[in-house]
C-alpha positions as CSV (number, residue, x, y, z in Angstrom):
1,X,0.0,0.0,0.0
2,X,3.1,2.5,0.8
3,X,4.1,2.3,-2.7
4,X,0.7,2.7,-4.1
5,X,0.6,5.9,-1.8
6,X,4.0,7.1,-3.0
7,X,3.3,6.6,-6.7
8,X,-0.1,8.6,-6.0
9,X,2.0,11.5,-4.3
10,X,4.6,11.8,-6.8
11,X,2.1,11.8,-9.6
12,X,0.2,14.8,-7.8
13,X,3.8,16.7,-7.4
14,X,4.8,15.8,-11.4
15,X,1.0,17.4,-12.1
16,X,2.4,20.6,-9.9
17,X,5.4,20.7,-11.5
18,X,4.0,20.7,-15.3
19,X,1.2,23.1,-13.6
20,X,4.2,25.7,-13.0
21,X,6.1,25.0,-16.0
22,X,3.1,26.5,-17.7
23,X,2.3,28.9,-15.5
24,X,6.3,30.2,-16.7
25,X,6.1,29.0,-20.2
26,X,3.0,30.1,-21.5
27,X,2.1,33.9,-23.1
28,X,-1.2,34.8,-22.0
29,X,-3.3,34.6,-18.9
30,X,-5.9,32.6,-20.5
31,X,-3.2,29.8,-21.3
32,X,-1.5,29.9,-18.0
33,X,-4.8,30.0,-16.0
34,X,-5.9,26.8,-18.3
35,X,-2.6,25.0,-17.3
36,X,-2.9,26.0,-13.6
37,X,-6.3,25.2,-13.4
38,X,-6.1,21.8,-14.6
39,X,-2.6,20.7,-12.9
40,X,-3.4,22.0,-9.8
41,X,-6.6,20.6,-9.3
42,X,-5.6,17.0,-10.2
43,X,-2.0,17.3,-8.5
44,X,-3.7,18.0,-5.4
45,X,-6.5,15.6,-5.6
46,X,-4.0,13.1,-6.2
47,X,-1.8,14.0,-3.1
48,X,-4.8,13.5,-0.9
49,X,-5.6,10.2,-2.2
50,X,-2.0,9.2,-1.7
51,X,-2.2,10.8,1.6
52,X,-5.4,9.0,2.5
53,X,-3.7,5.6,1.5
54,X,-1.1,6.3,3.9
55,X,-4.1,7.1,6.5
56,X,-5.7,4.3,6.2
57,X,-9.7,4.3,6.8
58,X,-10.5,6.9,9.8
59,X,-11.7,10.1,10.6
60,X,-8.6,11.6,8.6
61,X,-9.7,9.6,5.5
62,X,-13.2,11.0,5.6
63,X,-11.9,14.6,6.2
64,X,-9.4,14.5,3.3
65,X,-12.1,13.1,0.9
66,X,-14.3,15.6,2.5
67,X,-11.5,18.1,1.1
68,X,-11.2,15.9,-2.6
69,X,-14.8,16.7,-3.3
70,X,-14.7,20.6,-1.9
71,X,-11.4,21.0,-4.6
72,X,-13.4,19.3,-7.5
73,X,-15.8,22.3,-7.2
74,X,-13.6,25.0,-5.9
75,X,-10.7,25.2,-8.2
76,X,-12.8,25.1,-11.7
77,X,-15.3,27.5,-10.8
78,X,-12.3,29.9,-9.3
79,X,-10.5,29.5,-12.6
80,X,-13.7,30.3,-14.6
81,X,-14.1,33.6,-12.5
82,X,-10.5,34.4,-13.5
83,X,-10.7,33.7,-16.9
84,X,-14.1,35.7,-16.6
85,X,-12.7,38.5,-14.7
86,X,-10.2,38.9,-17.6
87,X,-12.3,39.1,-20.4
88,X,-14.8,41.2,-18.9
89,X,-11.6,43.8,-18.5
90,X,-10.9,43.8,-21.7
91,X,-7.8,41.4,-21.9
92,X,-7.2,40.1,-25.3
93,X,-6.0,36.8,-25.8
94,X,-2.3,36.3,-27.0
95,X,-2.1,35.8,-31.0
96,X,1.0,35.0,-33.1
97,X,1.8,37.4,-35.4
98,X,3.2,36.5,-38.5
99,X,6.9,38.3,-39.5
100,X,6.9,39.9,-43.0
């Protein structure tokens, strides 16, 4: 079960990881909120179920799904406000110009 928990954790931090790599990388707010919103939400989701592995089934379990299911509603709909705040401030998104 330990290395079933450990494979779960270091796939959540791999998910962080690629989540800041984009949050670096990309051009625009719309594509670094996109890569952030996604990474994030299934790094961390996939920490806690490594974490709860660990746990075994107890109160801690129950709390940290308790925490799985508030993330699967929090971190989309924050991310849609973003990207909503954005637009409705007039931010354009990033186009590649050609070079003539």
């Amino acid at each position: 079960m330990n290395v079933l928990a450990v494979l779960f954790i270091l796939s959540g931090l791999f998910f962080f990881f690629a989540g800041t790599v984009g949050l670096l990388r990309f051009p625009d707010v719309f594509t670094r909120m996109h890569a952030t919103g996604k990474c994030d939400t299934l790094g961390a989701q996939l920490i806690l179920i490594g974490i709860a592995i660990v746990n075994g089934w107890n109160i801690t379990s129950v709390k940290l799904i308790l925490i799985f299911a508030f993330l699967m509603l929090a971190n989309p709909t924050a991310t849609h406000a973003i990207i909503r705040a954005a637009i409705n401030s007039g931010v354009v998104p990033w186009t590649k110009k050609s070079r003539r």
